[in-house]
MARZAKOL-341078 format. One record per atom (N, C-alpha, C): residue number from 1; residue in three letters; atom name; z, x, y. Coordinates in steps of 0.1 Angstrom, whole numbers, plus 5000, padded with zeros to 4 digits. Layout:
% MARZAKOL-341078
  nr rest atom   pz   px   py
 NUM  Ala   CA    Z    X    Y
...
END
This chain:
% MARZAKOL-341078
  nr rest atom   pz   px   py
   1  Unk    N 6581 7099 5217
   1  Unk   CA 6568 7101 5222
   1  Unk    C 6561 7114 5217
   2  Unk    N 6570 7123 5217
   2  Unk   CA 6563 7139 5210
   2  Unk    C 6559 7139 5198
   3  Unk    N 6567 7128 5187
   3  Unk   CA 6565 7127 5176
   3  Unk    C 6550 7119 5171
   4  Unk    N 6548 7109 5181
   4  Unk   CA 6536 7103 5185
   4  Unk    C 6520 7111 5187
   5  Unk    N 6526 7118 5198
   5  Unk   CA 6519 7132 5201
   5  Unk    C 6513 7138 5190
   6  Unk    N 6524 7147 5183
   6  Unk   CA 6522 7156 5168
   6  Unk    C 6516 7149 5160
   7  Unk    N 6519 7137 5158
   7  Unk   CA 6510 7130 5148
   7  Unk    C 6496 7124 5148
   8  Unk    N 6492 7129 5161
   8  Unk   CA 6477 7119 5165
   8  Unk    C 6471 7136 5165
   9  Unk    N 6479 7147 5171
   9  Unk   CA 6470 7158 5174
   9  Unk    C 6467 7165 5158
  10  Unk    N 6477 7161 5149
  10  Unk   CA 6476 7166 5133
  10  Unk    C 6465 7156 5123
  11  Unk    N 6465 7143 5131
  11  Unk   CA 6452 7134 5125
  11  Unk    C 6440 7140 5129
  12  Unk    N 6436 7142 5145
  12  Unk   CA 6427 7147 5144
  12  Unk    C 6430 7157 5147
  13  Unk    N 6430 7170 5141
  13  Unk   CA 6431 7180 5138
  13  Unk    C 6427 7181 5124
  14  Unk    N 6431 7172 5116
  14  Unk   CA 6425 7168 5101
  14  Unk    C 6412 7167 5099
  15  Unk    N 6408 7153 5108
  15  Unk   CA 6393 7147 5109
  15  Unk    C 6381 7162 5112
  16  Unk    N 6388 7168 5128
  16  Unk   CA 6376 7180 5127
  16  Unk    C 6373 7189 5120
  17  Unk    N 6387 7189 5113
  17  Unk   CA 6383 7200 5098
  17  Unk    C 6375 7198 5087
  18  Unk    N 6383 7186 5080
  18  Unk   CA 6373 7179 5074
  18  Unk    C 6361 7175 5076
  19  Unk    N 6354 7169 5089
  19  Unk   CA 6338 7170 5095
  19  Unk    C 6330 7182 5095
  20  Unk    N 6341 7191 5094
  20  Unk   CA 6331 7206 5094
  20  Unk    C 6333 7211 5079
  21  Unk    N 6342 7208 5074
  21  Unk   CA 6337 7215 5060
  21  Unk    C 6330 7205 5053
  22  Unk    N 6328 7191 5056
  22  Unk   CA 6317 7183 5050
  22  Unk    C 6302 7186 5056
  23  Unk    N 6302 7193 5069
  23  Unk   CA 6288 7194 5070
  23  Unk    C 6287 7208 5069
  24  Unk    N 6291 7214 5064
  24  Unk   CA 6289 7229 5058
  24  Unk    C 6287 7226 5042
  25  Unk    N 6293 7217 5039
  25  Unk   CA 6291 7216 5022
  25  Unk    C 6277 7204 5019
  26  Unk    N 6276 7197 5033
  26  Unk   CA 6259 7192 5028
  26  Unk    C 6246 7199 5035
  27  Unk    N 6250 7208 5040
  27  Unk   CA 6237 7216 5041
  27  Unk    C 6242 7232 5037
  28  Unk    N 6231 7228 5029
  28  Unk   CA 6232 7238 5018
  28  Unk    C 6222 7249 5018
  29  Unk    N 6228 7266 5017
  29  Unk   CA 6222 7276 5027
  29  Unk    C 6215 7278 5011
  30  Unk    N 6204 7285 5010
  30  Unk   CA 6197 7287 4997
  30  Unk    C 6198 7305 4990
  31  Unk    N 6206 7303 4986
  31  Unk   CA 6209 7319 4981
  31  Unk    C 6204 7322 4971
  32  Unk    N 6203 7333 4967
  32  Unk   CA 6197 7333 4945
  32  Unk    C 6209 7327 4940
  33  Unk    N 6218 7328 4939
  33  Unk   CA 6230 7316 4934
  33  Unk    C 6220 7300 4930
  34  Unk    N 6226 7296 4945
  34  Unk   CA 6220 7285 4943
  34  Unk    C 6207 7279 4942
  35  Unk    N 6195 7290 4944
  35  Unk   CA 6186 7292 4940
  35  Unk    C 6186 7286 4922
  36  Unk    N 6189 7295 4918
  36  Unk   CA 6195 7292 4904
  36  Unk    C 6199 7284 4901
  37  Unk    N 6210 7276 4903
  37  Unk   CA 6212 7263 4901
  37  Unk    C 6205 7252 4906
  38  Unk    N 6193 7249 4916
  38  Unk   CA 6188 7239 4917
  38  Unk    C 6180 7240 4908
  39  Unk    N 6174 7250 4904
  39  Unk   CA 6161 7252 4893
  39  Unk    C 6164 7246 4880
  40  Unk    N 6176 7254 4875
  40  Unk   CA 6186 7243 4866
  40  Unk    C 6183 7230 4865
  41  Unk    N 6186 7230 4873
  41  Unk   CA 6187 7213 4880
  41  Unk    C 6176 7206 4873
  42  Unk    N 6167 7212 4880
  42  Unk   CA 6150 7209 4880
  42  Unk    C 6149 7201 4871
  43  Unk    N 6153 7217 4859
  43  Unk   CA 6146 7217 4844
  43  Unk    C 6153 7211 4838
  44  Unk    N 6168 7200 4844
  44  Unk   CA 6176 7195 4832
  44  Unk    C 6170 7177 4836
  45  Unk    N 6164 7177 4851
  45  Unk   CA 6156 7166 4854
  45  Unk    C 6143 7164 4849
  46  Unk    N 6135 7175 4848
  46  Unk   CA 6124 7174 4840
  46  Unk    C 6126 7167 4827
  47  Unk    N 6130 7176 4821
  47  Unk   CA 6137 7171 4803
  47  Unk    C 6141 7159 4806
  48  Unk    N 6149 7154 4810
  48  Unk   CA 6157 7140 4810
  48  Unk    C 6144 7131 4814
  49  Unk    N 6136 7133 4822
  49  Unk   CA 6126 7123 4827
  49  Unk    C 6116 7125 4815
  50  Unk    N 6112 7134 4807
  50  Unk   CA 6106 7133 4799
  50  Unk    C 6110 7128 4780
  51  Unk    N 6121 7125 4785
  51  Unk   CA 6131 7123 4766
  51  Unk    C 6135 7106 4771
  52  Unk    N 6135 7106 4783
  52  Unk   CA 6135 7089 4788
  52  Unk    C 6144 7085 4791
  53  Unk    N 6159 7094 4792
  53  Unk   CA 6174 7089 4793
  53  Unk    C 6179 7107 4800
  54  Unk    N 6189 7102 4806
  54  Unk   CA 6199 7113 4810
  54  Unk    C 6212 7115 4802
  55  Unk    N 6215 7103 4799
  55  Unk   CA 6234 7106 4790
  55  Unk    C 6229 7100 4781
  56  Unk    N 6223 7090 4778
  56  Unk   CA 6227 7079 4767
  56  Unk    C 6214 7077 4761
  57  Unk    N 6211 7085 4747
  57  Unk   CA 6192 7082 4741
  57  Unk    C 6194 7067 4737
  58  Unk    N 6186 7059 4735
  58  Unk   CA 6186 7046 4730
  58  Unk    C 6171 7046 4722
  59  Unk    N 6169 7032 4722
  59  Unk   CA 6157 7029 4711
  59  Unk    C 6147 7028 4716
  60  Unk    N 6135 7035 4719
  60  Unk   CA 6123 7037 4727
  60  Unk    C 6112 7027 4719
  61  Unk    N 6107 7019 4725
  61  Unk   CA 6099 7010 4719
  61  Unk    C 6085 7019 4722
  62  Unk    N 6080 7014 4712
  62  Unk   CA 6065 7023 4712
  62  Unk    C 6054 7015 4709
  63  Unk    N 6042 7018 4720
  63  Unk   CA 6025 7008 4717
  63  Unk    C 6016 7023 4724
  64  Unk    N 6002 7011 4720
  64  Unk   CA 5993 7024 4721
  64  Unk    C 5988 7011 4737
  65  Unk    N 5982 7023 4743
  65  Unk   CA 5975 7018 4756
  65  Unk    C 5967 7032 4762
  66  Unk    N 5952 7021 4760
  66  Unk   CA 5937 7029 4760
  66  Unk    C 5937 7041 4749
  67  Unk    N 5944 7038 4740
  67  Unk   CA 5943 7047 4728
  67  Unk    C 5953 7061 4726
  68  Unk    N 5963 7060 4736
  68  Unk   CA 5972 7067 4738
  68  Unk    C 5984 7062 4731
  69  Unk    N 5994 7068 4723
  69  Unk   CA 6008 7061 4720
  69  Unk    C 6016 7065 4730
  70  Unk    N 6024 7055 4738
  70  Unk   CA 6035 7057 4748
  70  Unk    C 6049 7050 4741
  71  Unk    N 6057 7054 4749
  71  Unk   CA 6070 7048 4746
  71  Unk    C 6076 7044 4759
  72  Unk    N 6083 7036 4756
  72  Unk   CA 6091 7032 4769
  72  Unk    C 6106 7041 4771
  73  Unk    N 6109 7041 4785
  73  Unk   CA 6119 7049 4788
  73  Unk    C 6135 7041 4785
  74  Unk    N 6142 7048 4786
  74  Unk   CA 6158 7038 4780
  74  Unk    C 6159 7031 4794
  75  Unk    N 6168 7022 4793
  75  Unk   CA 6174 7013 4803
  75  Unk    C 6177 7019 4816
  76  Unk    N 6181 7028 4817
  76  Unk   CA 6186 7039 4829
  76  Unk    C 6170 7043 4840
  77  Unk    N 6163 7044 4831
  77  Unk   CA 6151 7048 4838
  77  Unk    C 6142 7039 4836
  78  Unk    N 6143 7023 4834
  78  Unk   CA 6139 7011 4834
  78  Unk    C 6127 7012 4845
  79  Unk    N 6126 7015 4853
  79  Unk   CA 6115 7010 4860
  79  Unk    C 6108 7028 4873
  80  Unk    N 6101 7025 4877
  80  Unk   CA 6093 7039 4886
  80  Unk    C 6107 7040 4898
  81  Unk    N 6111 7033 4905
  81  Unk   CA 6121 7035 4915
  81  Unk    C 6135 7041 4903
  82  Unk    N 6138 7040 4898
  82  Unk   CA 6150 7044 4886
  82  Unk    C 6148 7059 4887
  83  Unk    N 6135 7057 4878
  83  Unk   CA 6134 7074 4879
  83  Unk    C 6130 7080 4889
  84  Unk    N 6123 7078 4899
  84  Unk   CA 6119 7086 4913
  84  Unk    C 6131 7084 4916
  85  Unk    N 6142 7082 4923
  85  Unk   CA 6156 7078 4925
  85  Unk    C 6168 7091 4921
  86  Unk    N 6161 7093 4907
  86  Unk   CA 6167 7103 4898
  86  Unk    C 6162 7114 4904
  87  Unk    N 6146 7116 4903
  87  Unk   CA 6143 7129 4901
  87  Unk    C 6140 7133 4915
  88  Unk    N 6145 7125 4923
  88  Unk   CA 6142 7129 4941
  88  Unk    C 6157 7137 4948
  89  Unk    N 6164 7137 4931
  89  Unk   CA 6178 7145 4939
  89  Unk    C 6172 7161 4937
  90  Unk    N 6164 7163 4931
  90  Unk   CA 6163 7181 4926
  90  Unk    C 6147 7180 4936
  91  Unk    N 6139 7169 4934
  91  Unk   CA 6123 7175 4935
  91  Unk    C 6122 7172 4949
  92  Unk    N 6113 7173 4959
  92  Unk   CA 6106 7161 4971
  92  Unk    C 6097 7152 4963
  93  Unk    N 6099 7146 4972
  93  Unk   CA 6092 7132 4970
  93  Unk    C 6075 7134 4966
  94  Unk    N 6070 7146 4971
  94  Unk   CA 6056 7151 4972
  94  Unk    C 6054 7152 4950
  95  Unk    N 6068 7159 4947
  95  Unk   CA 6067 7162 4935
  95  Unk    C 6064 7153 4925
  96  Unk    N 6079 7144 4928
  96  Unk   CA 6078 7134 4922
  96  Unk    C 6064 7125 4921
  97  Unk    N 6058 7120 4928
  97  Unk   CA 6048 7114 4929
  97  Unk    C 6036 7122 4921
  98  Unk    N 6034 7134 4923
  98  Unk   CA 6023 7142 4914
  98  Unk    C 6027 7145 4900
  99  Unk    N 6042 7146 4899
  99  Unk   CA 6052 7151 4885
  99  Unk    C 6046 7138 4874
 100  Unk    N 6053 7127 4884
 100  Unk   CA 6046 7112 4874
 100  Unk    C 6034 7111 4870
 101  Unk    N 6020 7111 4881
 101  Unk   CA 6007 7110 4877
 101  Unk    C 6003 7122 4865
 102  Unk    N 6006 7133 4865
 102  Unk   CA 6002 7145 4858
 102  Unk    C 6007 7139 4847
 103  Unk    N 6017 7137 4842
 103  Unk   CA 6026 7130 4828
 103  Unk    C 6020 7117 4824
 104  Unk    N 6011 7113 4834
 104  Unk   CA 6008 7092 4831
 104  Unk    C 6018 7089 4827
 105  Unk    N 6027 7086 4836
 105  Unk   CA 6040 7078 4832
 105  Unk    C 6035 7063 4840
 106  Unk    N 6037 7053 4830
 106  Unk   CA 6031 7037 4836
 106  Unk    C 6040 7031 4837
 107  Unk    N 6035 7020 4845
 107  Unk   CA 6048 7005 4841
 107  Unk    C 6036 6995 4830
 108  Unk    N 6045 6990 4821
 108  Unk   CA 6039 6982 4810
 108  Unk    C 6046 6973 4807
 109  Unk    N 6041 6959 4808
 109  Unk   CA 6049 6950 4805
 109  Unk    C 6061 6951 4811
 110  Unk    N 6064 6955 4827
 110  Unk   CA 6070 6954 4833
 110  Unk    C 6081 6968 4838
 111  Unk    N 6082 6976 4821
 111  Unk   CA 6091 6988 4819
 111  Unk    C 6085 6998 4821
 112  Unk    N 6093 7012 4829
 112  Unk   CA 6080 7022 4826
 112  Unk    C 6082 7030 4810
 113  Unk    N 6071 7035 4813
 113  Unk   CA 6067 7045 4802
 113  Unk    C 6062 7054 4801
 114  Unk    N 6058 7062 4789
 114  Unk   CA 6048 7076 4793
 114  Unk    C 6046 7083 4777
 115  Unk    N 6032 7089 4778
 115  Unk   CA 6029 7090 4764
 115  Unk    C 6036 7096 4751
 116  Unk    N 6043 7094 4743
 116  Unk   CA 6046 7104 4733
 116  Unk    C 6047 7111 4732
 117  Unk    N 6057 7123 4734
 117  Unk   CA 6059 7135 4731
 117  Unk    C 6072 7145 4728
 118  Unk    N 6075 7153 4728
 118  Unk   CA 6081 7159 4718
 118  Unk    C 6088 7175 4726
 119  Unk    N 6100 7176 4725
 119  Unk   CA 6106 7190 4726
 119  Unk    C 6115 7194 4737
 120  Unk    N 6120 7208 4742
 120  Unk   CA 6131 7210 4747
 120  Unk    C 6131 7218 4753
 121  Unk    N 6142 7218 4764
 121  Unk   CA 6138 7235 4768
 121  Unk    C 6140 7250 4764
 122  Unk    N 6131 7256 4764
 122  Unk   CA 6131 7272 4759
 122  Unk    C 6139 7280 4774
 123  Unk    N 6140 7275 4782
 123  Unk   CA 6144 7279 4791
 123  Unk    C 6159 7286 4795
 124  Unk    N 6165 7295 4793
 124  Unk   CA 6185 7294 4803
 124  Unk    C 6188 7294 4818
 125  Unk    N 6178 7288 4820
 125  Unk   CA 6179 7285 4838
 125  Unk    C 6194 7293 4840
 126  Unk    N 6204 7286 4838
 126  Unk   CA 6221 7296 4845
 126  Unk    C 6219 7310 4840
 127  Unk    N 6212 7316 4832
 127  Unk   CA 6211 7331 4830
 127  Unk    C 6201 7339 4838
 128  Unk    N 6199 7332 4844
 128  Unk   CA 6182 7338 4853
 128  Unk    C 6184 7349 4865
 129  Unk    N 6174 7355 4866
 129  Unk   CA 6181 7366 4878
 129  Unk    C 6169 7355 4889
 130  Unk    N 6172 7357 4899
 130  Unk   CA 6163 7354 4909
 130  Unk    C 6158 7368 4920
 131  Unk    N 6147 7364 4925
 131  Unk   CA 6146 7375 4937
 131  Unk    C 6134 7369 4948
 132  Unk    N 6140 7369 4961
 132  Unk   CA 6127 7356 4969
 132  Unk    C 6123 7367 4969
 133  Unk    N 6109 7358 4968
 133  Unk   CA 6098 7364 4977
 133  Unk    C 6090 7360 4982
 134  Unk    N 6093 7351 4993
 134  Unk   CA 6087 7344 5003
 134  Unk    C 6096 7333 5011
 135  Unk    N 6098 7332 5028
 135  Unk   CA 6100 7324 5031
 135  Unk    C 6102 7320 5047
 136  Unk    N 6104 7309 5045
 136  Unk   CA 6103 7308 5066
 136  Unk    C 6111 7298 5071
 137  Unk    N 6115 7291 5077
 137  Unk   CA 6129 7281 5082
 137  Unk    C 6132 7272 5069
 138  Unk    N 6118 7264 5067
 138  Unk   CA 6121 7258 5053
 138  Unk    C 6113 7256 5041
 139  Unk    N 6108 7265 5038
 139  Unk   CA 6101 7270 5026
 139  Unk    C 6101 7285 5024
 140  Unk    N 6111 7281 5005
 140  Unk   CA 6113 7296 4997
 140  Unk    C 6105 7296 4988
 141  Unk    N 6102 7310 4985
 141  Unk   CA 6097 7314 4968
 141  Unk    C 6105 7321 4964
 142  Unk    N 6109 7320 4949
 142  Unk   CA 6115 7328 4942
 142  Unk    C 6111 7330 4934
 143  Unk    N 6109 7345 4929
 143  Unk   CA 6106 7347 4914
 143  Unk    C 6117 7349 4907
 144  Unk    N 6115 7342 4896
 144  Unk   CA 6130 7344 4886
 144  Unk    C 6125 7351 4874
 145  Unk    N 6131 7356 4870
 145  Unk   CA 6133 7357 4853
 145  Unk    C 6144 7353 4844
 146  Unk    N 6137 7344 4835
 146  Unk   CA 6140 7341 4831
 146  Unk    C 6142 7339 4811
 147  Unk    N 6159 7342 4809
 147  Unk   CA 6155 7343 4792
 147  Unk    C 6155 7331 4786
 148  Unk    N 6147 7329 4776
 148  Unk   CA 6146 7320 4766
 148  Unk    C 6149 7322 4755
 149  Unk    N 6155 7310 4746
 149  Unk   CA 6163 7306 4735
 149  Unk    C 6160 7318 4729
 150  Unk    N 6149 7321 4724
 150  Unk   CA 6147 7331 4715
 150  Unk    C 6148 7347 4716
 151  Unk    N 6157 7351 4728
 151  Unk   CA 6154 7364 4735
 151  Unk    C 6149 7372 4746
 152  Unk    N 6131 7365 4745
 152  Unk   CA 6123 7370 4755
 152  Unk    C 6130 7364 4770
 153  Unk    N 6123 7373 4777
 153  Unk   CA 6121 7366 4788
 153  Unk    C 6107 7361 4792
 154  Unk    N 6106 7354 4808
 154  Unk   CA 6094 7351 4812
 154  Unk    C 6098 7345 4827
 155  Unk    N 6084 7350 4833
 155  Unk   CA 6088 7346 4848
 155  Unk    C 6082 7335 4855
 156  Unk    N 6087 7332 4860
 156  Unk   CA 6081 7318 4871
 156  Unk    C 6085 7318 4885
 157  Unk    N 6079 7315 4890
 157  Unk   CA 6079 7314 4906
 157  Unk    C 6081 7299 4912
 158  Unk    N 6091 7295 4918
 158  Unk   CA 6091 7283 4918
 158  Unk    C 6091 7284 4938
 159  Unk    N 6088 7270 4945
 159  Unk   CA 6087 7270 4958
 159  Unk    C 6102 7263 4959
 160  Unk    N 6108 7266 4973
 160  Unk   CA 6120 7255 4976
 160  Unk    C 6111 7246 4992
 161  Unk    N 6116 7232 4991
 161  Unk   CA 6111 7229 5007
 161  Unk    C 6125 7222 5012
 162  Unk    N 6124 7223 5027
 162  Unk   CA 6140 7219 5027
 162  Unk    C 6138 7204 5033
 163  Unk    N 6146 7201 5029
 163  Unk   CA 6140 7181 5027
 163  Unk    C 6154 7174 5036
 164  Unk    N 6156 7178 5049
 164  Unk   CA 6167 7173 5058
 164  Unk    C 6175 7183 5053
 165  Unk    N 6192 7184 5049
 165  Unk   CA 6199 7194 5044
 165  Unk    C 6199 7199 5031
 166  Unk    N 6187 7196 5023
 166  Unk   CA 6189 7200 5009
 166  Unk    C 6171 7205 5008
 167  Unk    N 6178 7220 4997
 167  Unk   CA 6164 7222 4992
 167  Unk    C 6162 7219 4985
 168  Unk    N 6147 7214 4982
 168  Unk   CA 6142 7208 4969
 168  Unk    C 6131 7216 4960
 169  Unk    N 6127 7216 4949
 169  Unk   CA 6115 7216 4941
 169  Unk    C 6105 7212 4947
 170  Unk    N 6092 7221 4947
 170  Unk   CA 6086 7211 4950
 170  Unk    C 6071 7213 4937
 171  Unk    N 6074 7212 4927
 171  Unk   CA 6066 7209 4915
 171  Unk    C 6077 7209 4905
 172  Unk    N 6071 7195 4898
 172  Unk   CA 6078 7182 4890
 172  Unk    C 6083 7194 4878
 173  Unk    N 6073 7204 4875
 173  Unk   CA 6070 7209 4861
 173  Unk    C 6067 7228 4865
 174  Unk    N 6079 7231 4879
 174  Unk   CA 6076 7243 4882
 174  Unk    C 6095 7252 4867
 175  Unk    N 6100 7244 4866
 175  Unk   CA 6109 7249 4858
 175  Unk    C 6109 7248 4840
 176  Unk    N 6093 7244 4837
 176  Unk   CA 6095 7241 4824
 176  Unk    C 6085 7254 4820
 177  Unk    N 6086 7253 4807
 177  Unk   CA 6081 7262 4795
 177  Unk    C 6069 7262 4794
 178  Unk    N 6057 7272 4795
 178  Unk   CA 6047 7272 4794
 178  Unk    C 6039 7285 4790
 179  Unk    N 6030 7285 4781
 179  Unk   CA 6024 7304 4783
 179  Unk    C 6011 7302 4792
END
């Protein structure tokens, strides 16, 4: 019967450990660390939603519509739920929705798509220094600096909102390259 005992008080003894380092590891405290790595994040979701694939490039079919050339996105990001889906793990949902309209990303002929375009990031998000500056239960600002490919640096300020236990982006195109 003791052995009975030790073994139910060592199961759960297990379970409440486990329950608490699983909900310590999904709400996630927002430091410059991981500051830094969501932004990462962002900017490796940005890129991917804009090259049309995440792991795997395939053959992008291409038409003009209202005089614009678009292409369709790979199989992975087949349709507007695919990629909102995708890009609602880094962004809020606020983003995503304005991220798409700003890009005209369409559905055509059933697939989505989005216009033609070209390039990469100038960005090293994981080399970045961060420093907030701004925030309140759940909304941060951080300004980062940030180096790019070529040396320079350049700064950006991106917002965090906390979206249940995770912070999020909340602009689609706050981690990409721009003067």
């Amino acid at each position: 019967m003791k052995k009975i005992g030790l073994v139910l008080s060592s199961i759960a003894m297990f379970f409440a450990l486990s329950t608490g380092a699983t909900a310590q590891t999904n709400s996630q405290t927002l430091t410059n660390a991981n500051a830094i790595k969501i932004a990462a994040s962002a900017s490796d979701h940005f890129w991917n939603a804009l090259h049309g694939y995440k792991k795997t490039p395939c053959t992008q079919g291409t038409f003009n519509y209202k005089g614009t050339p678009y292409t369709y996105l790979c199989p992975e990001f087949d349709t507007k739920a695919e990629l909102t889906n995708y890009l609602s793990e880094t962004f809020t949902n606020n983003a995503v929705e304005k991220g798409l309209t700003k890009y005209s990303y369409i559905t055509y002929n059933g697939k989505l798509a989005h216009p033609v375009g070209d390039g990469f990031s100038m960005l090293e998000w994981t080399k970045s220094k961060a420093k907030l500056v701004y925030q309140t239960s759940t909304v941060r600002s951080y300004e980062f600096t940030v180096p790019t490919v070529d040396g320079a640096t350049v700064k950006r300020t991106v917002t965090f909102y906390k979206a249940g236990t995770q912070w999020k982006v909340n602009k689609f195109d706050a981690a990409f390259f721009y003067l």
